[in-house]
C-alpha positions in Angstrom: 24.2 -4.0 -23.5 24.1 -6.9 -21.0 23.4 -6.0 -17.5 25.8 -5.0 -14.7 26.7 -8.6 -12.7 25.5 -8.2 -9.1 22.8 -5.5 -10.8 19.1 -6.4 -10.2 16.0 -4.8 -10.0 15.8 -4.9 -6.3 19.4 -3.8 -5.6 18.2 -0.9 -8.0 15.3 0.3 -5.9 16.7 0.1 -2.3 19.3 2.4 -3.9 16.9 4.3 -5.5 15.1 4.6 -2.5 17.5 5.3 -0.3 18.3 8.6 -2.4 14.7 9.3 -2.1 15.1 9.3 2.0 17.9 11.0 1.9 17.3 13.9 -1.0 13.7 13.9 -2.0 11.5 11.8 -4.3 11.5 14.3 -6.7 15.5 15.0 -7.0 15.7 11.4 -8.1 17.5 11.4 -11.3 18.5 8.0 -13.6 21.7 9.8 -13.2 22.0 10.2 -9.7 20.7 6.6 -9.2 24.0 5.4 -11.9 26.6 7.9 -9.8 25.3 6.2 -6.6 25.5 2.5 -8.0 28.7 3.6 -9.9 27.8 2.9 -13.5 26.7 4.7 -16.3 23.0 5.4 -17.0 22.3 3.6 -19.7 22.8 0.5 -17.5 19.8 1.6 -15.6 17.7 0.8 -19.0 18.3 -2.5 -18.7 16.3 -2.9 -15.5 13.9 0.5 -15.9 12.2 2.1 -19.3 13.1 5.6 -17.4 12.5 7.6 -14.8 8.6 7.0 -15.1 9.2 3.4 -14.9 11.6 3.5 -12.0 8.9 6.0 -9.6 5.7 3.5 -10.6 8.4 0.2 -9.6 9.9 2.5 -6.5 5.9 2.7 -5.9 5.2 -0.7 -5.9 9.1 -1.3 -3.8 7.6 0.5 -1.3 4.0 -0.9 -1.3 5.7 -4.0 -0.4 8.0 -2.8 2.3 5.6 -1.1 4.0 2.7 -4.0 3.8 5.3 -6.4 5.2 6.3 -4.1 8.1 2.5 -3.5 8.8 2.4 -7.8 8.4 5.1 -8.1 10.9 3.5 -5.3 13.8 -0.2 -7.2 13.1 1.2 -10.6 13.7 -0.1 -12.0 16.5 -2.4 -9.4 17.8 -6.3 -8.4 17.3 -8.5 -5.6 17.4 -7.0 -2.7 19.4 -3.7 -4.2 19.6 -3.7 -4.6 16.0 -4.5 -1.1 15.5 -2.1 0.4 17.7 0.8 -1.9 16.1 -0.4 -1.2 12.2 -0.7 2.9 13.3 2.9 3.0 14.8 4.3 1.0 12.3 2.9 2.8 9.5 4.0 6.3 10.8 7.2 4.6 12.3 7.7 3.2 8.2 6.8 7.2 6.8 9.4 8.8 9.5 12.1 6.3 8.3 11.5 6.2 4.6 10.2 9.6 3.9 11.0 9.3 0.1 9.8 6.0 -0.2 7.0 6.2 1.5 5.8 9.2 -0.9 6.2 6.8 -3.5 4.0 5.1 -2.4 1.2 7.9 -3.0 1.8 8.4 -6.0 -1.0 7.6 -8.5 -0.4 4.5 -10.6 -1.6 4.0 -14.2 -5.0 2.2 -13.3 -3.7 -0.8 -15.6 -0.6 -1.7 -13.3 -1.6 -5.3 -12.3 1.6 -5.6 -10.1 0.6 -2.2 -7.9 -3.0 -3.1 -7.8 -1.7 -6.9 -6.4 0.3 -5.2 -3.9 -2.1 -2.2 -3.2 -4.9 -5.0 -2.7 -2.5 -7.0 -0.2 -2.1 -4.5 2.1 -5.7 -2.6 2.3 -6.3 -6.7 2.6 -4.9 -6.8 5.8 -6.2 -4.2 7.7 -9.8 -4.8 6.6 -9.4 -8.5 8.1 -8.3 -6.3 11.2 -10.8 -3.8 11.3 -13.5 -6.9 10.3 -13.1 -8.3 14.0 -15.4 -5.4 15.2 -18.1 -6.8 14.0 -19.4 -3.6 11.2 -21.5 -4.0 8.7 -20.1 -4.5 4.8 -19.7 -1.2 3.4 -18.9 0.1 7.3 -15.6 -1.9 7.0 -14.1 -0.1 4.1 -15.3 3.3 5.4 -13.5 2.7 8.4 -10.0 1.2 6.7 -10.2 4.6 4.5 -10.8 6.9 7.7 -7.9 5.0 9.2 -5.8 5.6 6.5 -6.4 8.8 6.3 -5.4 9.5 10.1 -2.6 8.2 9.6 -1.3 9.7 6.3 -2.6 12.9 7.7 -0.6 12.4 10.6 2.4 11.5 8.5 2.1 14.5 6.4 1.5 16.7 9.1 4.9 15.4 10.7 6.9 15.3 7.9 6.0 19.2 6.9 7.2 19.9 10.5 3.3 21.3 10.9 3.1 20.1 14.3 4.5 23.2 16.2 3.6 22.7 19.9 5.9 20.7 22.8 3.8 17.7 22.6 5.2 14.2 22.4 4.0 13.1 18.5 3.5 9.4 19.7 0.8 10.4 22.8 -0.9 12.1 20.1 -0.8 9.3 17.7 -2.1 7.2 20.4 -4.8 9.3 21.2 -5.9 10.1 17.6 -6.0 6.1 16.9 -7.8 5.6 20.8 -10.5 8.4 19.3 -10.7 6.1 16.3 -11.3 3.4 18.0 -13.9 4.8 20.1 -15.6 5.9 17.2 -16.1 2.6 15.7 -17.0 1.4 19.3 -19.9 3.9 19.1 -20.9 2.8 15.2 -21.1 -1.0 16.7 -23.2 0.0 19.6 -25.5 2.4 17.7 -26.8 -0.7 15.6 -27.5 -3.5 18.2 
């Protein structure tokens, strides 16, 4: 079976993520994905293996959305003004695209050269942000994994609706990332 004219991989995934924002990663069917795109599901096989394949290329779909929208909020800035823009943008990105943005955590077979690529790209980034503080080698990557952490913590946190109390998220946000900031401040001064 030839594909669907006007069918591609990437018309695929937006779709495909798209139900994910809307319904859930995990209510993702082949066959909701062929009602949505209005074809049958075996047309799906012509771009995907199965719903496996589709979750680990959804994965790497939304590796590269969110990379370029963290591209996009860095450009232009440094240091704290790069870490303000890559935290609002990444929580900004997990508010918008909650299904996609799961996706994205989701744990790829370690031989995916194509997630690793994109994986790489974006961790990539914000260590040549976090670099212009000046840490020391291994202090670098401690400090782009703390970050990531606050900020998929924060996510998370938001998404589960765990954050109860009348406080404005984004204050919070900002003063999480300030504290973070502060932090590695602290770590520079320490060692001069």
């Amino acid at each position: 079976m030839s594909p669907r004219v006007g069918l591609d991989i990437n018309m695929l995934l937006q779709n495909a993520a798209e139900l994910a924002d809307s319904h859930g990663l995990d209510h993702v069917t082949l066959a909701m994905l062929a009602n949505k795109l209005g074809i049958r599901s075996p047309s799906i096989y012509n771009h995907v293996k199965g719903l496996d394949d589709l979750r680990n290329k959804l994965a790497i779909y939304g590796l590269k959305e969110l990379t370029d929208v963290i591209t996009h909020a860095a450009f232009g800035r440094a240091k704290d003004d790069a870490v303000y823009a890559i935290g609002e943008a990444y929580v900004t990105f997990a508010r918008n695209h909650p299904g996609l943005y799961e996706a994205t955590l989701r744990a790829p077979d370690p031989g995916d050269k194509e997630y690793q690529q994109m994986s790489s790209k974006l961790i990539d980034l914000v260590v040549r942000v976090i670099n212009a503080y000046g840490l020391e080698d291994d202090e670098v990557l401690h400090a782009v994994r703390g970050f990531r952490s606050i900020l998929h913590g924060f996510a998370s946190i938001e998404q589960k609706g765990g954050f109860g109390l009348p406080l404005d998220l984004d204050v919070t946000l900002h003063f999480i990332i300030n504290t973070f900031l502060l932090g590695i401040q602290a770590i520079k001064e320490s060692t001069n």
